[in-house]
N, C-alpha and C positions, 0 to 999 in steps of 0.2 A: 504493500500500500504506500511505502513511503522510502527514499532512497536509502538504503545501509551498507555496513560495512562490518567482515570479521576477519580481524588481524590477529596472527599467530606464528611465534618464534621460539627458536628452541636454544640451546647451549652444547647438545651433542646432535649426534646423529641419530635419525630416528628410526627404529625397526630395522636398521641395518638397510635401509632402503636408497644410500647414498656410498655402498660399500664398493660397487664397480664403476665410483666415478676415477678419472683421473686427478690422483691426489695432489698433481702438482698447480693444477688450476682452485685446487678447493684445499688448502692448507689448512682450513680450517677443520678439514674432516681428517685428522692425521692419525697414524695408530696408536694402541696405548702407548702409555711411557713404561720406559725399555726396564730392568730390573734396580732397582737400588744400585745407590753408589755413593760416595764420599763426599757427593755433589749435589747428591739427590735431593737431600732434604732441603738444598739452599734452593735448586731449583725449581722444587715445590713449592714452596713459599714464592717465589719468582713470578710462575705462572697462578698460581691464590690469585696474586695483586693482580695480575694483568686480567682473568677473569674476573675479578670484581671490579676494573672497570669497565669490561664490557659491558658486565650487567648493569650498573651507572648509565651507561652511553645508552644501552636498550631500552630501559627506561625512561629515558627522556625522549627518547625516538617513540617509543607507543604511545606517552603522554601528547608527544605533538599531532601524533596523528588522529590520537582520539579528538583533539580539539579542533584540530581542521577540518573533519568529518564532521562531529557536532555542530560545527557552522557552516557547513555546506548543508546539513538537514534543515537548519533553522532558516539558510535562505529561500533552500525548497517551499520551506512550509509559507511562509511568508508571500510569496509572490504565489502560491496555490489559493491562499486565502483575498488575497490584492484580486488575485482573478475571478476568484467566486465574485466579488462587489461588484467588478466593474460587469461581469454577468448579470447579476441583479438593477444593477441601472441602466445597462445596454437597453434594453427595451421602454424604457422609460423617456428616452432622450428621441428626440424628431430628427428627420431628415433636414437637412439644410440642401436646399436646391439652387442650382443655380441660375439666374437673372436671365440668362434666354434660352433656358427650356422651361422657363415659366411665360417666358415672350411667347416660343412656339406653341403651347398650350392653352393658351386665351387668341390666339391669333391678333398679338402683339395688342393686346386688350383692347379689342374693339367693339364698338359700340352695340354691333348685333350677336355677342358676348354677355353682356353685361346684361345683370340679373337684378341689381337696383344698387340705391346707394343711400347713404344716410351722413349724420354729421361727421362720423369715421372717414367717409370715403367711398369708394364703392366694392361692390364685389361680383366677380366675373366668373365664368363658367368654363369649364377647359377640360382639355383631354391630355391625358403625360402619353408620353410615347408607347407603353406597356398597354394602353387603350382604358384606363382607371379614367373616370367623371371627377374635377375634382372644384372647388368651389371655390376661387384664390379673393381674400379680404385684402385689397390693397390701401393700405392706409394713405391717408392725403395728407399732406405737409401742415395742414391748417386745423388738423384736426386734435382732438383734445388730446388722444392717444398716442402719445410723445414712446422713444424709444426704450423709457421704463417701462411704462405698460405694455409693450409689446413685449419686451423681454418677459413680462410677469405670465400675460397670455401664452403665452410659448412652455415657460416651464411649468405654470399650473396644467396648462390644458394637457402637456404630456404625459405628467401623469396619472392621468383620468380616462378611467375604461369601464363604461355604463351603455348599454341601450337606450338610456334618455337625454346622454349627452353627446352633443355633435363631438366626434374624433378629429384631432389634428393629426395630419400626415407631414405635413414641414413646413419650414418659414425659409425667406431669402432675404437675407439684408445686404443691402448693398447700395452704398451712400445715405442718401436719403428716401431712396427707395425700401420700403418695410412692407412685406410680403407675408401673409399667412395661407397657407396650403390646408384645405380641410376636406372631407367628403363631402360628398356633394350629396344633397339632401332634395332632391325634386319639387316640391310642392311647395317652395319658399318659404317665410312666415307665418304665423298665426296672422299676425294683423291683415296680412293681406287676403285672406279670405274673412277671418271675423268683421272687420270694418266695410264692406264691399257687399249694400244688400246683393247684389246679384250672384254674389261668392258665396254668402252667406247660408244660404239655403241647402249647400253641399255636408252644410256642418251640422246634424240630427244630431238630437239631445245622446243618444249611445254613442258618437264620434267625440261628442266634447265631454262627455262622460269621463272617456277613455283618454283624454289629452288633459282632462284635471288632476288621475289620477296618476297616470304617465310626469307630469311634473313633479308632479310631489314625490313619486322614486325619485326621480333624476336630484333635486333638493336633495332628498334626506341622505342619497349618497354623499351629495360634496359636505354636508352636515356629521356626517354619522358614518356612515360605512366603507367612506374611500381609505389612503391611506392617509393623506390629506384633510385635517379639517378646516374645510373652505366654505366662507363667506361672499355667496355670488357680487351682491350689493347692486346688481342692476338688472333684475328681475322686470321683464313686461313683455307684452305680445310680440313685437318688433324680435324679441329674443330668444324667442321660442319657432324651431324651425320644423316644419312637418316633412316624412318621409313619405313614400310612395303609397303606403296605408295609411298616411295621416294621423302616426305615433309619433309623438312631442319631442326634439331634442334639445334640450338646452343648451344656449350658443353666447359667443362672444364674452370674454372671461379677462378682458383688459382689466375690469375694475375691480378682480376678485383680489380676495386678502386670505392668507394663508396664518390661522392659528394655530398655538401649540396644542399637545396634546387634552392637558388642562385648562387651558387657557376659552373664557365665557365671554368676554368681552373687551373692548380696544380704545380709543380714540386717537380723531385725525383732525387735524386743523384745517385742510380741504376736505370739503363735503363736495362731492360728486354725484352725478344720479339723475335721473328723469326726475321734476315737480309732480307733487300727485302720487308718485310709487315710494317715495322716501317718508320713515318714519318721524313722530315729532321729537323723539332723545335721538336721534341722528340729525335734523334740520335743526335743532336747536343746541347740542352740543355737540358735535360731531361724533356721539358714541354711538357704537355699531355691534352687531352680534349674532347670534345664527337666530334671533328672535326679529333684527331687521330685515332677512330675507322673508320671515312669517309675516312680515306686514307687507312688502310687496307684493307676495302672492296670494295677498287677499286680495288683490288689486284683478288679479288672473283670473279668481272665480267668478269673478263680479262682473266683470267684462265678460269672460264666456258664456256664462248665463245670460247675460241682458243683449251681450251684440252691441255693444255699445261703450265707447269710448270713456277711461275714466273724465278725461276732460271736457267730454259734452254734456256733462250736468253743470257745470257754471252757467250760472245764469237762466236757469229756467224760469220763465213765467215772471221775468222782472225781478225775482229775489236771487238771492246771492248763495247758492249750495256747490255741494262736491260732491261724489260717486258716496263718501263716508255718507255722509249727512241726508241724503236721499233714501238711501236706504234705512239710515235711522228712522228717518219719518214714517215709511212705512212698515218698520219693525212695531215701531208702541202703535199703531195703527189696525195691526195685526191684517195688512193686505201683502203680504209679502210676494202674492202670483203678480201683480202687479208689472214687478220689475223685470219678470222671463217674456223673454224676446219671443213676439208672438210667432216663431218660425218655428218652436219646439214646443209650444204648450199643448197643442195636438197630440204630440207623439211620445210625451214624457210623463214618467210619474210624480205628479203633485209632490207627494209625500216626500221624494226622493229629493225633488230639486230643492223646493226649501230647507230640505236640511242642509243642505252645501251654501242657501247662502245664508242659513246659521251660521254655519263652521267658517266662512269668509266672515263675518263680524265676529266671533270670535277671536280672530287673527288679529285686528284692527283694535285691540283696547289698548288704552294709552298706556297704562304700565306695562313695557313689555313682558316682566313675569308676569301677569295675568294671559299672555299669552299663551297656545298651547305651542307645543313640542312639531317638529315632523313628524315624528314618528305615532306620535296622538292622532295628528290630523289624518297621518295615515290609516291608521283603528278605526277613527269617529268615519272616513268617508269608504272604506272597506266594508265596515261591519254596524247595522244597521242598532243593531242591541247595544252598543255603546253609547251611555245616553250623554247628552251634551249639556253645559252651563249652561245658564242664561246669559247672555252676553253684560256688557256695562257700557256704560255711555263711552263711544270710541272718541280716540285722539282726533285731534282735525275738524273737530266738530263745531261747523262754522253755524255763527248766526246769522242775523239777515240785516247787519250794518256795513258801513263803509270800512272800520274798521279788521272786520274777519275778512272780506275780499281781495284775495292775492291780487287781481287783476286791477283794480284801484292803482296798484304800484305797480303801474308795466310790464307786469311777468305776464306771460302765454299759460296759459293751460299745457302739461306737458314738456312745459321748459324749463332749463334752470338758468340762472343769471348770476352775473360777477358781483351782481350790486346787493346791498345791504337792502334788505326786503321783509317785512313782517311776514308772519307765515300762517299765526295763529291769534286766538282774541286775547293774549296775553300779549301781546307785542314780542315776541320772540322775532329773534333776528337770523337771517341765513349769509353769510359771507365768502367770499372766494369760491365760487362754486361755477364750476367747470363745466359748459356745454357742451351733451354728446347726440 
């Protein structure tokens, strides 16, 4: 199993097995000594000394070899165990491609390529020479996701291997050109079928069923069962890519944070993120945690149930609401069918969908420990005999003054801004905050 060595020497001849050598080459192998004589005794004595230092010499010769040997095992073993590692991260680490077989794969990213594009930049569609589909994010120069986050992107996303999360196959840097390489996932976005009545009607209460439930694996892995415990932090439809069955991947992972194993919660003095998806202890102090992705993704149910835009309830009917606060109204109201998008109330079960947008306002309470778990929301929307809290009055719950209205102070529905901006009817402030 492991390299060895056995060293063995003698002081006579052994077994007579060296009796027909020629003695003149091998002096050492000589006959006895001849009989007694007047000399003998001195002689003896003579050869005593000269044998004992052989045996001296011998043993410093086995010693050296024993420790030459011991350290030729210890380098073995060393570079055997160096190789086990870099075994274990080999698969871990992406391809790095190069700039024009990524050119000939998008056909030099052209326009009848390209698959859409957002504040990042765009992303384009392509074929590698081996005939692999594969889906290249080309970051723009201008865009929020500077050479950090793309390195972040790159080493979270490598290590992440789920059925709900889109796979990266490689990245190309080179200059200013920042390249990411991923599978290619057919059927685009959530948003672009949720938001799009005429797309919309593709998506039966059992397909978005399946894509609520399909995120919330894909969550509780980077949460809980990766090796990685990751904190998405930009959680929304836009984000969420469908396959050829129209099962959920979740994508783009610039703005993910990688915490330790113990480790529950962080803070950042840039707050990043979609307006509307982000938490009020993340928009108000920048602190963040696997309980801020549970409030983004109450953002996901609520939109997939309604078909409808977290930021097309501002401003209803002259007063001043948000996706939270709409549905609060109808929560103490007790009309909660209300808010399902009438393309599924035909074909779904009552009983079923309101409990999911139970379980979305329970995501959404302002303390985030009043918040549930992934792996809860998993149970509560799995298993129908899990019985759920009552919810409590959620964070963001705007009134109907000047003051709760984000849009009063120039922000978009949907956007974030650099400028100092109230966010809630406490005057809470959002600062430096990076448009993506």
């Amino acid at each position: 199993m492991r390299p060895s060595c056995f060293f063995r020497w003698e002081l006579f001849p052994f077994s007579g097995v060296f009796d027909n050598i020629n003695l003149q080459f091998r002096p050492s192998l000589a006959p006895s000594l001849p009989p007694s004589s007047p000399h003998s005794e001195a002689d003896l004595t003579s050869k005593t000394k000269t044998k004992d230092k052989w045996f001296s010499g011998g043993k410093i010769a086995a010693t050296v070899i024993v420790v030459f040997v011991a350290i030729i095992v210890s380098v073995v073993g060393i570079a055997k165990r160096r190789k086990r590692k870099q075994d274990i991260e080999l698969p871990t680490e992406s391809v790095q491609f190069d700039l024009k077989t990524i050119e000939a794969a998008t056909n030099n990213f052209s326009e009848h390529n390209k698959l859409g594009e957002g504040g990042f930049g765009e992303v384009y569609k392509g074929m590698l020479m081996n005939g692999t589909e594969v889906a290249v994010k080309r970051l723009s120069k201008t865009s929020g996701q500077g050479e950090v986050e793309f390195k972040n992107e790159v080493v979270v996303v490598a290590k992440l291997q789920h059925r709900n999360l889109v796979r990266l196959l490689g990245f190309s840097l080179h200059g200013e050109e920042k390249l990411l390489v991923y599978e290619f996932v057919p059927n685009q976005s959530l948003d672009y079928f949720l938001f799009d009545p005429s797309k919309r009607v593709q998506l039966n209460w059992t397909v978005r069923r399946n894509i609520v439930v399909g995120i919330t694996r894909g969550v509780l892995y980077l949460h809980q069962d990766s090796r990685l415990k990751i904190i998405h932090r930009d959680l929304k439809a836009s984000n969420i890519l469908l396959d050829a069955h129209m099962n959920p991947k979740i994508a783009d992972f610039g703005m993910a944070r990688i915490f330790g194993v113990d480790q529950t919660v962080a803070n950042t003095a840039r707050v990043v993120g979609t307006f509307g998806y982000m938490p009020p202890e993340y928009v108000t102090h920048g602190q963040f945690s696997t309980k801020s992705d549970v409030y983004s993704f109450r953002v996901l149910i609520l939109e997939i149930i309604s078909g409808r835009k977290n930021s097309s309830f501002y401003q209803m009917d002259g007063l001043v609401k948000n996706l939270v606060t709409y549905v609060w109204r109808l929560w103490e109201n007790e009309s909660l069918i209300e808010f399902v998008d009438n393309g599924i109330k035909e074909d779904c079960k009552r009983d079923e969908v309101i409990r999911y947008i139970h379980i979305g306002m329970l995501c959404v309470q302002e303390n985030p420990v009043d918040r549930p778990t992934l792996s809860t929301i998993y149970q509560m929307l799995t298993n129908s005999s899990v019985t759920l809290p009552v919810p409590r009055t959620p964070g963001f719950f705007f009134g109907n003054g000047p003051r709760s209205n984000p849009l009063a102070h120039g922000l978009e529905p949907g956007q974030s801004s650099s400028k100092s901006i109230p966010c809630s009817v406490d005057e809470a402030t959002i600062t430096d905050v990076t448009p993506r």
